[in-house]
VMD Tcl script that draws the C-alpha trace (Angstrom):
set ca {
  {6.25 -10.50 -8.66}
  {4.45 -9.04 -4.47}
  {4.61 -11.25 -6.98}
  {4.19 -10.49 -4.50}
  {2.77 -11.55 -6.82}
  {1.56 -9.64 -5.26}
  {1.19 -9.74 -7.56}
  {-0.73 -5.91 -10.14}
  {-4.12 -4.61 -10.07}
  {-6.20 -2.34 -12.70}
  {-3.75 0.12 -14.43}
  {-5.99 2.37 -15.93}
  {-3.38 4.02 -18.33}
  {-0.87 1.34 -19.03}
  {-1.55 -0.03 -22.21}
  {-4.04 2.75 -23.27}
  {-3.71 6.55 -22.64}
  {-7.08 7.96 -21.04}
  {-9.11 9.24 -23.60}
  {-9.35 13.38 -23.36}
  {-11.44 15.72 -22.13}
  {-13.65 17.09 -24.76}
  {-12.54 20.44 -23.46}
  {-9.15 19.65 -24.07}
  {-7.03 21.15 -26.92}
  {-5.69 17.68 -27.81}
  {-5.88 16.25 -31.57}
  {-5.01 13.41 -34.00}
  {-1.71 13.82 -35.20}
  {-3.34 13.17 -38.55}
  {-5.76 16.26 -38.36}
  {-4.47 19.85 -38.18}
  {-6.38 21.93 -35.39}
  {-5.80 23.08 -32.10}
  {-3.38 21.89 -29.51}
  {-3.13 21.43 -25.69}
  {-1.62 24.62 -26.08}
  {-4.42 27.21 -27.40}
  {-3.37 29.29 -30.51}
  {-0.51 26.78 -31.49}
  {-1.09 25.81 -35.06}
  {0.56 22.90 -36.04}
  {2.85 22.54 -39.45}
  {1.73 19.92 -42.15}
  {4.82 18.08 -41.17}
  {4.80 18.24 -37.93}
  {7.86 20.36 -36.55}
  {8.56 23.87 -36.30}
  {5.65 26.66 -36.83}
  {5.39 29.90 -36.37}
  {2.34 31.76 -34.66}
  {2.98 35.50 -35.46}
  {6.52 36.31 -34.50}
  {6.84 33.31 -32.12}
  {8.45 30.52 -33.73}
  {8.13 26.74 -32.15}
  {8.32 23.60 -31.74}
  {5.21 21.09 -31.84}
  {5.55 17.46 -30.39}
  {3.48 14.37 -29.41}
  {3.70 13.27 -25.99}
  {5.39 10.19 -27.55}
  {7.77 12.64 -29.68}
  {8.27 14.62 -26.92}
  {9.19 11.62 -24.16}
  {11.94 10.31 -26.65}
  {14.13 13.56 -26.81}
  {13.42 15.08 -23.49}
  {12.20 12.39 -21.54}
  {14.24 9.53 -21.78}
  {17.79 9.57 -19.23}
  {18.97 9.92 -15.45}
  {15.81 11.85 -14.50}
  {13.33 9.02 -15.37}
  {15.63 6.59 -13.97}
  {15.60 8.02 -10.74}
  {11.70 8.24 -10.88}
  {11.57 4.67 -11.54}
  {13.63 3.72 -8.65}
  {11.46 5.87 -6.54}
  {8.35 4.26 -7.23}
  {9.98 0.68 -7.31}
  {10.57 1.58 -3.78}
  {6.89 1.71 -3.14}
  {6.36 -1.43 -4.51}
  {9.20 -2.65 -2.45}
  {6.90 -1.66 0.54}
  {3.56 -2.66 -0.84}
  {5.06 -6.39 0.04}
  {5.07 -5.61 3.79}
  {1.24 -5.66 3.40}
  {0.81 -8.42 1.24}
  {3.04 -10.65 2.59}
  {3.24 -9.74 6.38}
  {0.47 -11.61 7.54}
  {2.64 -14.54 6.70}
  {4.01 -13.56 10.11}
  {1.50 -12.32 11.62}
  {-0.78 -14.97 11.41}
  {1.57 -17.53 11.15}
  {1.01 -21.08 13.24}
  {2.54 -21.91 16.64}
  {2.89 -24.83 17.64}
  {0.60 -25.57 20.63}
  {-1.05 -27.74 23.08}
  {-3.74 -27.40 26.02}
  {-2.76 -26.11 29.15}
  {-3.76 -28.00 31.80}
  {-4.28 -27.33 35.69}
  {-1.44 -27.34 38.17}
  {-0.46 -31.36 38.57}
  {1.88 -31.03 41.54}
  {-1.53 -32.05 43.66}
  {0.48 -34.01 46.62}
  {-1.51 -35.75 49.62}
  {0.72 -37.94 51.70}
  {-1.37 -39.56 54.67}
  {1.05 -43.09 56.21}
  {3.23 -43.08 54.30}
  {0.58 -43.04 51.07}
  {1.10 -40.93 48.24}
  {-1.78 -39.33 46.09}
  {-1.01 -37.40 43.05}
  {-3.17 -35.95 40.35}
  {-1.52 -35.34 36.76}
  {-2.84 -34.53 33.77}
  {-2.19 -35.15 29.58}
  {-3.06 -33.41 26.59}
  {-3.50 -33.18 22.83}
  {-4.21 -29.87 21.63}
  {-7.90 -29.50 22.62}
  {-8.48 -31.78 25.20}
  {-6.78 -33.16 28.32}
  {-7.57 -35.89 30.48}
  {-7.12 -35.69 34.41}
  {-5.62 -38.91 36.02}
  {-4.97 -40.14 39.88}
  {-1.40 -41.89 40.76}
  {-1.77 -43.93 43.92}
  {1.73 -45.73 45.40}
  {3.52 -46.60 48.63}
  {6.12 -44.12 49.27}
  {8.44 -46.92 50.28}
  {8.40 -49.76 48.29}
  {7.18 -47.73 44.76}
  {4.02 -49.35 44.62}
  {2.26 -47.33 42.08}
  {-1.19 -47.49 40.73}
  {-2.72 -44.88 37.77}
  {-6.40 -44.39 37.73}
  {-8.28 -42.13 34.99}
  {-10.61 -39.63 36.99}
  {-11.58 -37.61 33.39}
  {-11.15 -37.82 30.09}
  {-11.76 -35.48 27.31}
  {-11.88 -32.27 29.24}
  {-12.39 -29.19 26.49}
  {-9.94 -27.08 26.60}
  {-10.19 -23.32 27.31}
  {-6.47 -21.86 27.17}
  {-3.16 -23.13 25.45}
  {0.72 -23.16 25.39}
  {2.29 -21.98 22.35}
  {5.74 -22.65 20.95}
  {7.96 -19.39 20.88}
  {10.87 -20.87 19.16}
  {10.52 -18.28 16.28}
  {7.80 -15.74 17.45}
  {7.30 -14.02 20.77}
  {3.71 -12.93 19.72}
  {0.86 -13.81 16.64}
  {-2.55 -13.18 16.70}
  {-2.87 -17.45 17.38}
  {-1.11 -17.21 20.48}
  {-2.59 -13.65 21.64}
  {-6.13 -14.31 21.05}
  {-6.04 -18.07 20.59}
  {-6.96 -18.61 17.05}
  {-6.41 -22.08 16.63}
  {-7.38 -25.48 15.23}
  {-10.05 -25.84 18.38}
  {-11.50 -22.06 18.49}
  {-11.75 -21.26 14.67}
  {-8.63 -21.35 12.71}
  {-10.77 -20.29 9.54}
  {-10.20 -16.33 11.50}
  {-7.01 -16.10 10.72}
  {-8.09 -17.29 6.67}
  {-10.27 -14.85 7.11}
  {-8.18 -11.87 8.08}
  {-6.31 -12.43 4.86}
  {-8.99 -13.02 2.31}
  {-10.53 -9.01 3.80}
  {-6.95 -7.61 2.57}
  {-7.55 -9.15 -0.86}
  {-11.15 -8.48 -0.72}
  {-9.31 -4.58 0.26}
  {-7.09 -4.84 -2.53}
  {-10.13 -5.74 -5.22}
  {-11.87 -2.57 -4.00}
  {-9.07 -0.21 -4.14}
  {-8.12 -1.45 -7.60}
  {-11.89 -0.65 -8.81}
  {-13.02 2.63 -7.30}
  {-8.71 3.87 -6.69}
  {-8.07 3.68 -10.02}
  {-11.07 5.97 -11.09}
  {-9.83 8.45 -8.84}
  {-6.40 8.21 -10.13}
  {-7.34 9.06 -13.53}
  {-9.75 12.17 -12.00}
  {-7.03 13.94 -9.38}
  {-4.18 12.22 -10.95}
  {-1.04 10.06 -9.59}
  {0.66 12.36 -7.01}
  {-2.43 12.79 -4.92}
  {-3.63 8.97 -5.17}
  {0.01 8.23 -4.23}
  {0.12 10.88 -1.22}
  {-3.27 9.96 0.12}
  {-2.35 6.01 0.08}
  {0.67 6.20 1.99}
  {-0.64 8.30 4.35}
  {-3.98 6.21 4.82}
  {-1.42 2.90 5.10}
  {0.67 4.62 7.77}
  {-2.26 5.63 9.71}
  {-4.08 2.32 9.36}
  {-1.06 0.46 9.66}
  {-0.27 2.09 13.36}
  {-3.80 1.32 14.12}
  {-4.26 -2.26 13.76}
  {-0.83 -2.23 15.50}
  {-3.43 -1.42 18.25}
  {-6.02 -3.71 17.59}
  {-7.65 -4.85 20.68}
  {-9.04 -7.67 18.86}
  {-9.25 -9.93 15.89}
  {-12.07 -8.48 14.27}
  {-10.47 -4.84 14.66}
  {-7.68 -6.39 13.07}
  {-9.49 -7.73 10.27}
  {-11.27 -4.51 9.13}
  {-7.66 -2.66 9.56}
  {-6.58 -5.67 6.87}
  {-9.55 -4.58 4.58}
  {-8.55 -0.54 4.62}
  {-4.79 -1.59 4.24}
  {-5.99 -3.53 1.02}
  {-8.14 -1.07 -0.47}
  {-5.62 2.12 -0.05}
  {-2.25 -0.86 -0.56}
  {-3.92 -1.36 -4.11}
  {-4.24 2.62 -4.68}
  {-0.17 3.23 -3.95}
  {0.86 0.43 -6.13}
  {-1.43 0.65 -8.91}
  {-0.64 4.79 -9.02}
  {3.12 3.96 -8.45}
  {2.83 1.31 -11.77}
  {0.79 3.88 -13.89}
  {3.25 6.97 -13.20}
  {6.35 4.62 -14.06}
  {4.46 3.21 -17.68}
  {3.37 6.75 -18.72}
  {7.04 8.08 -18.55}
  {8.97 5.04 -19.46}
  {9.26 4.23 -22.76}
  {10.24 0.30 -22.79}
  {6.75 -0.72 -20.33}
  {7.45 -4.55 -20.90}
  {11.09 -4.33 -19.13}
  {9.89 -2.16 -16.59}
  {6.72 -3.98 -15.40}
  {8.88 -7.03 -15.41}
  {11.34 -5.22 -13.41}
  {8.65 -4.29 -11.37}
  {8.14 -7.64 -10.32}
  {11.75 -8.08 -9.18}
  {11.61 -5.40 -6.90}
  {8.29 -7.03 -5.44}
  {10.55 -10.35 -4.90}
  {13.06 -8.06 -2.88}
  {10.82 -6.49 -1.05}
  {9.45 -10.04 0.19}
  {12.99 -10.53 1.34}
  {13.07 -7.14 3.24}
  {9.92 -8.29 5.05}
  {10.58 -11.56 5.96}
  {13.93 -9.62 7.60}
  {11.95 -7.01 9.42}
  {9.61 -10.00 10.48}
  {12.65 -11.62 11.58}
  {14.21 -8.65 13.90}
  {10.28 -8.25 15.50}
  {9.23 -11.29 16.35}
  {6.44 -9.42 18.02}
  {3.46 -9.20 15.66}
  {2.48 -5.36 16.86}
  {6.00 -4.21 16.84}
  {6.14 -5.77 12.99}
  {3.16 -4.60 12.04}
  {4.11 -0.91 13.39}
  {7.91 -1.32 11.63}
  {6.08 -2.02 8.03}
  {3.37 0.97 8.72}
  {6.09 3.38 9.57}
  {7.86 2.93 6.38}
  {4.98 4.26 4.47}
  {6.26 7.59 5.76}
  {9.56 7.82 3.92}
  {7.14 8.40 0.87}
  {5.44 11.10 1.78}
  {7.02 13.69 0.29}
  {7.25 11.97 -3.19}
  {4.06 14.44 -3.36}
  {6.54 17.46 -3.37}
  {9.91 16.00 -4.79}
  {8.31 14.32 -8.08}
  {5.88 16.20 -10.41}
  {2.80 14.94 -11.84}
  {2.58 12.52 -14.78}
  {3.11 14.86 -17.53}
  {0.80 12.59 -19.94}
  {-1.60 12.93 -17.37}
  {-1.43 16.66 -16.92}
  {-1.43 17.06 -20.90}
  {-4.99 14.81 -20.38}
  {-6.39 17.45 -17.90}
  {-5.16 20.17 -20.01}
  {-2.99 21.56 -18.15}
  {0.05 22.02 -20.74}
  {2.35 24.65 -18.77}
  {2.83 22.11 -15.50}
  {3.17 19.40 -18.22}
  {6.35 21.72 -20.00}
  {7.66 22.02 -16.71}
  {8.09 18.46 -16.47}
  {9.54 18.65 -19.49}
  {11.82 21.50 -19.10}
  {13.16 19.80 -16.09}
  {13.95 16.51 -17.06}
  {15.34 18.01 -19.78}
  {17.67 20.21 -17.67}
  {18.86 16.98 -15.50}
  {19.55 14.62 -18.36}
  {21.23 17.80 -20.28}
  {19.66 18.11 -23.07}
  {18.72 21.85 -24.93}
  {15.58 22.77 -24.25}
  {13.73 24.97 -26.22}
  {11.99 28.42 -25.44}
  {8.77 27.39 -27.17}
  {7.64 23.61 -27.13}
  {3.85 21.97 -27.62}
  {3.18 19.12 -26.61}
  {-0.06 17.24 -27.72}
  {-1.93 14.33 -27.01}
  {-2.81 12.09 -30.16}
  {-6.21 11.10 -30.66}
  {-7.45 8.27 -28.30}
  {-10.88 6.09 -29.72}
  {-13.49 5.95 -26.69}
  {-13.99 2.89 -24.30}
  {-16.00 -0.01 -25.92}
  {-18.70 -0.91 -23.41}
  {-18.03 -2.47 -19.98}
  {-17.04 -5.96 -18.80}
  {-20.14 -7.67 -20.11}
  {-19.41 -6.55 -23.24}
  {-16.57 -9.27 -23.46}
  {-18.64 -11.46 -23.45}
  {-21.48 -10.34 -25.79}
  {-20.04 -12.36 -29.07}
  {-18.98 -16.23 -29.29}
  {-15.52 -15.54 -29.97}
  {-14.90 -13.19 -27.73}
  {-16.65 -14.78 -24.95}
  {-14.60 -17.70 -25.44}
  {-11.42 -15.60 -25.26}
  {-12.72 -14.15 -22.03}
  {-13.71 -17.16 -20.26}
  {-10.27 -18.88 -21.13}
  {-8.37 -14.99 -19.79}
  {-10.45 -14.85 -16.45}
  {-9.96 -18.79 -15.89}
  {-5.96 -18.20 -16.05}
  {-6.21 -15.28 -13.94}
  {-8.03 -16.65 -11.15}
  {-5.62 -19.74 -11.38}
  {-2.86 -18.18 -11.25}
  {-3.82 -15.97 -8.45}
  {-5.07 -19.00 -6.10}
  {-1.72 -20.82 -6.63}
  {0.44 -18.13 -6.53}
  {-0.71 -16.72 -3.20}
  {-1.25 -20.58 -2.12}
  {2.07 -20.61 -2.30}
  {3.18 -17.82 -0.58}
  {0.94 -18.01 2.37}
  {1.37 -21.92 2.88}
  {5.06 -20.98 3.06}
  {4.41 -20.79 6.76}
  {3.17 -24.21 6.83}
  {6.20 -26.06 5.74}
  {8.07 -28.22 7.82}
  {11.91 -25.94 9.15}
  {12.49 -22.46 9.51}
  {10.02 -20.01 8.62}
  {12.18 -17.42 8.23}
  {14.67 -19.43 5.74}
  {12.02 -20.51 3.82}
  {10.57 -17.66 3.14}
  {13.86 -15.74 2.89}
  {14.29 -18.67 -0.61}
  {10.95 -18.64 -1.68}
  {11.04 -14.59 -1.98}
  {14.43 -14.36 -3.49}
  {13.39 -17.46 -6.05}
  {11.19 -14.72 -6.86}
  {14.13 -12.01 -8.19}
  {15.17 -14.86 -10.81}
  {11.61 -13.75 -12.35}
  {13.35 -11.18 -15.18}
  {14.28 -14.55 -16.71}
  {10.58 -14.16 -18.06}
  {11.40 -11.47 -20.26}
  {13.18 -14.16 -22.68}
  {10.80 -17.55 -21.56}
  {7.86 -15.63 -23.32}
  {9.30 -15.19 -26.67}
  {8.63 -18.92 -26.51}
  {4.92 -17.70 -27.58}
  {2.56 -16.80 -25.29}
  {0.45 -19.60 -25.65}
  {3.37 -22.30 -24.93}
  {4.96 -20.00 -22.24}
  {2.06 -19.64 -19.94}
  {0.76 -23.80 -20.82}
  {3.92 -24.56 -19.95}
  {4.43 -23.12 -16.92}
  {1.34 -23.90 -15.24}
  {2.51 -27.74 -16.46}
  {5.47 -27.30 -14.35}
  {3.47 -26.12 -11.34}
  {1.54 -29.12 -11.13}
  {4.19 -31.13 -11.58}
  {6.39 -29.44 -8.75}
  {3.24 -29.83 -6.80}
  {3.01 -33.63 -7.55}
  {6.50 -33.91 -6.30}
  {6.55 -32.04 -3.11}
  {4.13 -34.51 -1.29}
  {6.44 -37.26 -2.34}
  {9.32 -35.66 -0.91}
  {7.61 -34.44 2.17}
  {6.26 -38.30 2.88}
  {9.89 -38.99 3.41}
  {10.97 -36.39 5.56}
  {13.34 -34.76 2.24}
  {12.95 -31.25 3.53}
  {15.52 -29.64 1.12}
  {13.88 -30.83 -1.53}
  {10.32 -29.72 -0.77}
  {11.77 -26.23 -0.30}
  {13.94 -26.43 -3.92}
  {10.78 -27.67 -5.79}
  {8.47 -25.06 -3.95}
  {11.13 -22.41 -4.79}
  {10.87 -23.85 -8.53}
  {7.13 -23.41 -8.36}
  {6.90 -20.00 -6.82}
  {8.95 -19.13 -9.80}
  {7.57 -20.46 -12.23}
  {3.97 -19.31 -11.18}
  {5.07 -15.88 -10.41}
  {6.50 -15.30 -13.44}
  {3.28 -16.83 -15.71}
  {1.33 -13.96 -13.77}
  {3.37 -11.05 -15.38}
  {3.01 -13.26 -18.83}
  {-0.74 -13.49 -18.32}
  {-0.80 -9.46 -17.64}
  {1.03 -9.30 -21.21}
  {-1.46 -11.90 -23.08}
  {-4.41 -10.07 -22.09}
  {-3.44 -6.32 -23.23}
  {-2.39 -7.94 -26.41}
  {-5.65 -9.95 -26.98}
  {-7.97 -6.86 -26.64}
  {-7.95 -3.70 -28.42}
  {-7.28 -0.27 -27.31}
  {-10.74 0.30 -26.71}
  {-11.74 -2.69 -23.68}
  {-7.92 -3.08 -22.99}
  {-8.21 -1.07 -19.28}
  {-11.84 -2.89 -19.08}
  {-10.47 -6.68 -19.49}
  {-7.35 -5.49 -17.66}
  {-9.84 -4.67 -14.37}
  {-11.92 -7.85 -15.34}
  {-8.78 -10.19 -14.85}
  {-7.27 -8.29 -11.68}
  {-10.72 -8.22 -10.25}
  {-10.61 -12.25 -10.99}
  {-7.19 -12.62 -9.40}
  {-8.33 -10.95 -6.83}
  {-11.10 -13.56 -5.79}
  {-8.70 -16.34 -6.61}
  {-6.57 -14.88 -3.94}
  {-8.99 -14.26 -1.42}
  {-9.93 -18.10 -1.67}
  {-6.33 -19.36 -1.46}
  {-6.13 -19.21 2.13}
  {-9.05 -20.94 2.72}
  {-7.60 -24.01 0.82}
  {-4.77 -23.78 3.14}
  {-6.61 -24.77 5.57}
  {-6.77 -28.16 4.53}
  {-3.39 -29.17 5.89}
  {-4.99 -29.88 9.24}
  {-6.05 -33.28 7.18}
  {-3.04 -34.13 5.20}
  {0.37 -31.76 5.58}
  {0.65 -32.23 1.52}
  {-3.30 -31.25 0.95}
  {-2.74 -27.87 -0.51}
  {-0.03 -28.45 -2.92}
  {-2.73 -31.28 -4.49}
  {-5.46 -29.45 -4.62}
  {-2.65 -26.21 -6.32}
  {-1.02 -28.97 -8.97}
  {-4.84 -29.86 -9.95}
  {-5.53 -26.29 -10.40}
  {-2.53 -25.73 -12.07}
  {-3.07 -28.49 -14.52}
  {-6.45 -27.69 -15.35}
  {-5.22 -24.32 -16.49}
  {-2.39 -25.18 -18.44}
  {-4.57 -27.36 -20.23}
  {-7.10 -24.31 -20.82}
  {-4.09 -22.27 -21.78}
  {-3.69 -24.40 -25.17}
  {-7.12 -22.59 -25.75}
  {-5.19 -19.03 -26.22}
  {-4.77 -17.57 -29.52}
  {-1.39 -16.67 -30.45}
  {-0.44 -12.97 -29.83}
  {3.52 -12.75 -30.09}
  {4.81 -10.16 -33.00}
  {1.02 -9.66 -33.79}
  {-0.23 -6.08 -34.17}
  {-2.88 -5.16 -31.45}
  {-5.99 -4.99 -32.53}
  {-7.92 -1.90 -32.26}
  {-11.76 -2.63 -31.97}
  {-13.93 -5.59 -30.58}
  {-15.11 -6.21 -34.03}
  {-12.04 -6.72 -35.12}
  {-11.20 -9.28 -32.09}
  {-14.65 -10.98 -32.87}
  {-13.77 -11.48 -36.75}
  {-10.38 -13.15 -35.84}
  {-9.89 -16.92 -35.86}
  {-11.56 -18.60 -33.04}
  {-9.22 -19.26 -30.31}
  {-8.73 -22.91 -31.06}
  {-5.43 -21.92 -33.19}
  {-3.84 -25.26 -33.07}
  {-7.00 -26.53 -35.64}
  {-6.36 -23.08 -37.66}
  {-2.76 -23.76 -38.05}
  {-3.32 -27.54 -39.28}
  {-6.03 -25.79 -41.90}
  {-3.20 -23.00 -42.61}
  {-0.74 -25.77 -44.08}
  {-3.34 -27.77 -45.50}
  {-4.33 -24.53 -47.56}
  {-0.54 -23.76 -47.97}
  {0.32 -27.19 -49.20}
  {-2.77 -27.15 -51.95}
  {-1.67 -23.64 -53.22}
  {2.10 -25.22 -53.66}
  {1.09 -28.34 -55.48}
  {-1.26 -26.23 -57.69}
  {1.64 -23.67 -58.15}
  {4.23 -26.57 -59.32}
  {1.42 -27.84 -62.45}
  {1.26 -24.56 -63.04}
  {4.82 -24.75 -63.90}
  {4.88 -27.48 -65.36}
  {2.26 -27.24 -67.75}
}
mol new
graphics top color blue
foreach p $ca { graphics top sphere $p radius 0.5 }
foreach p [lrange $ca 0 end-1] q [lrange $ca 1 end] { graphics top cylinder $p $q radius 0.2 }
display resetview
C-alpha cells in the first residue's frame, strides 16, 4: 500500500491506452484500413490475410497479449518491477528514521564547581527541562552536613542538548538540533518537500513517460535516486537535506509510476495486480524499517537505501519496452519482438507473420476544470478529491506518527508495515460495493482513532499498537479502493485527467500530514483526534458516491453528466417506489 501507501501517483496508461499518433498505422477494429504494420490489410473477420504471397496473422494488442502474452515471461516482469516498488518505500518511509525524535534534554555547564576554604564547601549545580536550565549554589559544613541551596539563575536558554541513543546513534534532531526549542516544524518540513517532490514527478514524469516511454523513465529515475540519494547522504545541512528530499520525490514518483504503467499494459487481470502492488509496498516497509534497524546512523541508512537503486539499472537492458507502448509510437517490429520472445519463454508457436494493432482510442475530454464544468459532475468531483485528500492525510498520519508512539520504534513499525501485507484482503471487502466499502472503512478509522487515546491514557501500549495496526489497514487498503472508484466513475476520455486530479490531491493531503503531527507536543493522543475527525467526515461524504460495482464504464462526460445525481440512496428509494407502482398496476391488470 508504500501504501506505502505510499501509497500511487498519475498512471497515464492504466485504465486508458494513450491515444495514437496520427501518423500511426493504428485503427478501429471496426473499420478496415491500415495497420501498425504498413501494407497489412486486415480480413473482414479479423484473422488470417494474405498480402500477395505472404499469408498472416492480424491481432489486437488485446488479442495478441492473451495468446502470446500471458505466462512465466510476464510473471517474471511483474516481480521485477514489484521489486522497484519494494524500494520506492525506502524513500517514502525512511525519513521515519531519519527524522525520527530523540529523547532529549539541555546540556548544562560542568557542575563539579568545588571551593573548599575552612572546612566550607561551595558547589554550583545545575537542572534542566529541555530548553532551559537553572544554575543553583550548595553551601554546607564539610563536617557536620550542614547544607544550604541557593538559586543563582533561573531560566537560562539553552544552546546545545543531550540526546537519547537507546535506538539511534545519529538523526538529523540530534546532529543539527532540530528540536521542540529550535524549530521542530524543519523536520515537518523536510517531509512535506518529498511529497511536494512526489506531486511534481507524478505531473511533468508521467508526460515524459508517455513521450520516451517506460524503460528510459525507469533508467533515468533510478539513476537520479542513486545519485541524489548518495548526496543528501552528504548533506552538510538541513536545508541541503531538504532539497535532496524534494529531487528524491520528484524522480521516486517517476520509477514507481513507470514501474505501475509497464506492469498494467502487459498484465491482463490490472485489479489483482495493482492490489498486489500494494502488498509488495507493505513488504518493502518491513525491509526498511530492517535496514533502518542494522544503521542506526541516519547517513549510513540513507546511503544503504540509495545504493539499492543500483540493482535496477540494468532493467534498461534485460526487459524490453512496453510493447503497447511501442505499438503507440509505431514502432511495430520492436513491439513483435516482444512478442516473439515472450512467446518463445512461455512456449508457445509463434508465427512467421503476425500484426499487431492498436484499436481505436476517443481523444482526451478537456483538462481538470472540465470536471467540474456541469452540476453533476462537479459534485462527483468534489466528493472524489475530498476522499483522496483524506485518505492521504490519515494514511501518511499514520505512518509517520508511528515514530511517535510510546515502545520500540523499530517493533512498531516492523507491525504497522506488515499489517499492511494483510491489504489483498481488499480484493474481496470491495465487492461489498464501493460506496459501503470505502464509508465503511473510513468509519472504522475514526473509530480506531477514538480508541487509541483511551488506551494510551492508561498506559495499554499493546493495544494502541493492535488498534493502530487495525487502522493502518484499514486506511491503506480504502486508498487502493478509492484508486478503483475513480477510474470507474469517469469515462475513458478524463479517466488519466481525474486519475492526476486525485493523486495530485493526495499528494497535498500528504504533505500536510506531518504538520498535524506536530501537535503531539500538546497532547501525546492529538493526532489520532484530529485523523478520526477527518476520517469521519469522509466516510460520511463517501455515502455521497454513486454506485459503480458490475456497472459498465462510461465512455464520455456527457454521459457521466446525464447519470443520476450522486445522491443514489434517494434514487434507489424512488427506484422501488416506481417498481412497486408498476407491480400493483401489473396485478389489476391481471385481474381485470
Amino acid at each position: 500500500m508504500e501504501t506505502d501507501k505510499v501509497l500511487p501517483g498519475t498512471y497515464k496508461t492504466l485504465p486508458v491506452d494513450p491515444s495514437p499518433d496520427p501518423d500511426i498505422h493504428a485503427v478501429s477494429k471496426n473499420e478496415p484500413g491500415n495497420y501498425a504494420d504498413s501494407g497489412a490489410n486486415k480480413s473482414e473477420n479479423g484473422g488470417s490475410t494474405s498480402s500477395g504471397d505472404d499469408s498472416f496473422e492480424s491481432l489486437s494488442y488485446e488479442e495478441a497479449m492473451s495468446k502470446y502474452g500471458s505466462g512465466r515471461y510476464q510473471v517474471i516482469i511483474f516481480i521485477l518491477l514489484s521489486l522497484v516498488t519494494f524500494s520506492c518505500v525506502f524513500n517514502n518511509n525512511g525519513y521515519i528514521f531519519i527524522g525520527a525524535t530523540q529523547e532529549h534534554r539541555c546540556k548544562v555547564p560542568d557542575s563539579s564547581n568545588w571551593t573548599d576554604f575552612n572546612n566550607k564547601t561551595a558547589v554550583l549545580f545545575y537542572t534542566a527541562d529541555t530548553c532551559t536550565y537553572n544554575k543553583w549554589a550548595r553551601y554546607g559544613d564539610g563536617i557536620d552536613g550542614n547544607i544550604t541551596e541557593v538559586m543563582i539563575e533561573e531560566d537560562i536558554k539553552c544552546y546545545s542538548w543531550v540526546y537519547d541513543k537507546s535506538f539511534f546513534d545519529l538523526t538529523i534532531m540530534s546532529e543539527w538540533d532540530i528540536n521542540s526549542c529550535t524549530g521542530k516544524w524543519k523536520i515537518a518540513l523536510a517531509s512535506s518537500m518529498y511529497m511536494l517532490g512526489f506531486l511534481i514527478g507524478c505531473i511533468f514524469l508521467a508526460d515524459l513517460s508517455d513521450r520516451y516511454g517506460r524503460s528510459k523513465l525507469l533508467l533515468v529515475s533510478n539513476i537520479c535516486m542513486v545519485v541524489i540519494g548518495v548526496i543528501a547522504s552528504f548533506s552538510v545541512n538541513f536545508w541541503m537535506l531538504a532539497i535532496m528530499r524534494l529531487l528524491l520525490g520528484i524522480f521516486t514518483a517517476g520509477a514507481r509510476n513507470a514501474g505501475f504503467v509497464y506492469v498494467c499494459e502487459i498484465i491482463k487481470e490490472r485489479s489483482a495486480a495493482g492490489m498486489l502492488h500494494g502488498v509488495t509496498y507493505s513488504i518493502g516497509g518491513v525491509a526498511v524499517t530492517a535496514i533502518a534497524h542494522l544503521f542506526p546512523h541516519w547517513r549510513h541508512f540513507q546511503l544503504a537505501c540509495a545504493l539499492c537503486y543500483i540493482l535496477y539499472i540494468p532493467y534498461y537492458w534485460i526487459m524490453e519496452e512496453s510493447p503497447r507502448w511501442l505499438l503507440s509510437q509505431g514502432r511495430t517490429e520492436e513491439a513483435l519482438a516482444y512478442f516473439k520472445k515472450s512467446a518463445r519463454i512461455n512456449k508457445v508457436e509463434f508465427p512467421e507473420n503476425l500484426h499487431v494493432y492498436l484499436e481505436y482510442q476517443p481523444k482526451v475530454e478537456g483538462n481538470a476544470l472540465s470536471l467540474f464544468k456541469t452540476p453533476n459532475l462537479r459534485h462527483k468531483s468534489l466528493v472524489v478529491c475530498t476522499l483522496w485528500f483524506s485518505v492521504s492525510i490519515v494514511f501518511f498520519g499514520m505512518t509517520f506518527n508511528a515514530g511517535n508512539l510510546a515502545g520500540n520504534i523499530f517493533t512498531n513499525n516492523y507491525l504497522l508495515q506488515a499489517s499492511g501485507i494483510l491489504e489483498f484482503f481488499g480484493i474481496w471487502y470491495i465487492r461489498l460495493g464501493r460506496r459501503l466499502a470505502i464509508s465503511s472503512a473510513f468509519l472504522i478509522a475514526c473509530l480506531v482513532s477514538a480508541v487509541i487515546p483511551i488506551f494510551a491514557t492508561y498506559g495499554m501500549q499493546a493495544g494502541v499498537i493492535t488498534m493502530s495496526m487495525v487502522g493502518k489497514l484499514f486506511i491503506e487498503t480504502n486508498f487502493e479502493m478509492i484508486y478503483v472508484v475513480t477510474a470507474e466513475l469517469y469515462p475513458t476520455t478524463a479517466r488519466v485527467t481525474a486519475l492526476g486530479l486525485g493523486s495530485s490531491i493526495a499528494r497535498a493531503g500528504g504533505a500536510l500530514s506531518p504538520y498535524l503531527i506536530l501537535s503531539d507536543d500538546v497532547w501525546k493522543s492529538l493526532p489520532y483526534v484530529i485523523f478520526g475527525v477527518i476520517a469521519l467526515a469522509a466516510g460520511l461524504v463517501a455515502t455521497l458516491l454513486p454506485e459503480t460495482m458490475n456497472k459498465e464504464l462510461p465512455d464520455s462526460l456527457h454521459q457521466v453528466e446525464t447519470e443520476n445525481l450522486v445522491n443514489h440512496v434517494l434514487c434507489r428509494v424512488k427506484q422501488t417506489t416506481e417498481k412497486e407502482s408498476e407491480e400493483e398496476k401489473t396485478m389489476e391488470t391481471v385481474a381485470v
